[in-house]
Each structure stands twice: as structure tokens, then as C-alpha cells.
PLY file of the C-alpha trace (Angstrom):
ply
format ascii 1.0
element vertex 75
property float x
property float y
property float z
element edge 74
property int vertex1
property int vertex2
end_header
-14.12 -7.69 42.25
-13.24 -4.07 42.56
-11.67 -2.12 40.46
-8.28 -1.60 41.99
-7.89 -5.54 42.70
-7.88 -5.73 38.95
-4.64 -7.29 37.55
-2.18 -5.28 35.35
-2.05 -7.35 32.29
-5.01 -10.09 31.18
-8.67 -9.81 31.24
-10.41 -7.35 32.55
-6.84 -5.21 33.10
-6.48 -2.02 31.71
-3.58 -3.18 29.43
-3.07 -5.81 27.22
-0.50 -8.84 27.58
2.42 -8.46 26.53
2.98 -9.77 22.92
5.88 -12.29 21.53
7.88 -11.76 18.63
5.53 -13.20 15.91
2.49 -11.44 17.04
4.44 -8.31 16.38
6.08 -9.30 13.23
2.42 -9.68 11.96
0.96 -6.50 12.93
4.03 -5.08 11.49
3.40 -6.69 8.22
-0.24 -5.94 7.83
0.93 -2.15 8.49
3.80 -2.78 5.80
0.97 -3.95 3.41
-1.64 -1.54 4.13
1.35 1.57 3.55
1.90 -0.31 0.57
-0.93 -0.42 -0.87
-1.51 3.51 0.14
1.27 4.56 -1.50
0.12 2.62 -4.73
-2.98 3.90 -4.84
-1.73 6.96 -4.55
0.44 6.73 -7.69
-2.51 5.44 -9.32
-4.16 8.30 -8.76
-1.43 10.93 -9.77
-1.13 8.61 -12.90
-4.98 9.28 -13.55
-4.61 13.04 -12.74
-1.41 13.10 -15.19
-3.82 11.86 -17.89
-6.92 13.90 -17.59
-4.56 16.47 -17.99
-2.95 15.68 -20.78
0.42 15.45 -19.43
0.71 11.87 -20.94
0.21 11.36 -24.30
-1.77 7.60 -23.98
-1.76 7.54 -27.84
1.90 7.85 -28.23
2.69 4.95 -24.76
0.68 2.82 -26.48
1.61 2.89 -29.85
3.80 -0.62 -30.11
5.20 0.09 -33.68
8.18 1.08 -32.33
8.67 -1.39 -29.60
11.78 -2.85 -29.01
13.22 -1.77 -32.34
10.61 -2.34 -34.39
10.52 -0.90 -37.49
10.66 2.96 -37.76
8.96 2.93 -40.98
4.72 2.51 -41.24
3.70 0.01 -43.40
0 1
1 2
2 3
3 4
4 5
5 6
6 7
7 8
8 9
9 10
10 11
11 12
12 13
13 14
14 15
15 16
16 17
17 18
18 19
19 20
20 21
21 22
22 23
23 24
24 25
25 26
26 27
27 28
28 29
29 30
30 31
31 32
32 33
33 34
34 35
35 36
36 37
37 38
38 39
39 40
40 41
41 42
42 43
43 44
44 45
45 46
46 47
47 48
48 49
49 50
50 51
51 52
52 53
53 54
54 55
55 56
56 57
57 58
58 59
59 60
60 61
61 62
62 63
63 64
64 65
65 66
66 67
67 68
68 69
69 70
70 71
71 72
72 73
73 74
């Protein structure tokens, strides 16, 4: 076989069959996931940066005395 008397689409073609509707809904939700997950990560990471810095005050998010109207007062 030559390689003009290829076909179009199928094996040994240059481009790939044609795909239904649920082989592209999954690529499109392993892309959704993967994005996902990037842009958590990212957050993450400016968390992390935010706290190195000392733009968050750890001490003070986790102190629980005060949580959910707690009392004000120490005891």
C-alpha cells in the first residue's frame, strides 16, 4: 500500500475517526478536572505564599475561642 491509497479516517490515515458525543464529553471532563485542579493548586500556593509572608495571621484563624459566639472572655 502506498501512501496516497491511504484512507482519510482509520488506521494508518493521517486523521483520526471521527468521535461521538460521549467520547467528547469525556475528554472534555478530564480537561474540566485537570483546570480544576490547576486552579486549586494554584490557590494553594498563593495561600502558602500569603503565609510565609505574614499576610495571614495563622495564630489568630486558628484561635477557636471565639468561634461561633463563643465566649469573648478567657477563662
Amino acid at each position: 500500500m502506498q501512501r496516497g491509497d491511504r484512507p482519510a479516517f482509520g488506521p494508518g490515515g493521517p486523521a483520526e475517526a471521527p468521535s461521538d458525543g460521549a467520547d467528547r464529553f469525556a475528554e472534555e471532563s478530564t480537561i474540566r478536572t485537570v483546570v480544576d485542579r490547576n486552579r486549586r493548586l494554584c490557590a494553594l500556593q498563593e495561600l502558602r505564599n500569603l503565609v510565609s509572608d505574614g499576610a495571614l495571621d495563622m495564630d489568630l484563624l486558628l484561635d477557636k475561642r471565639n468561634y461561633r459566639g463563643g465566649s469573648t472572655q478567657e477563662t
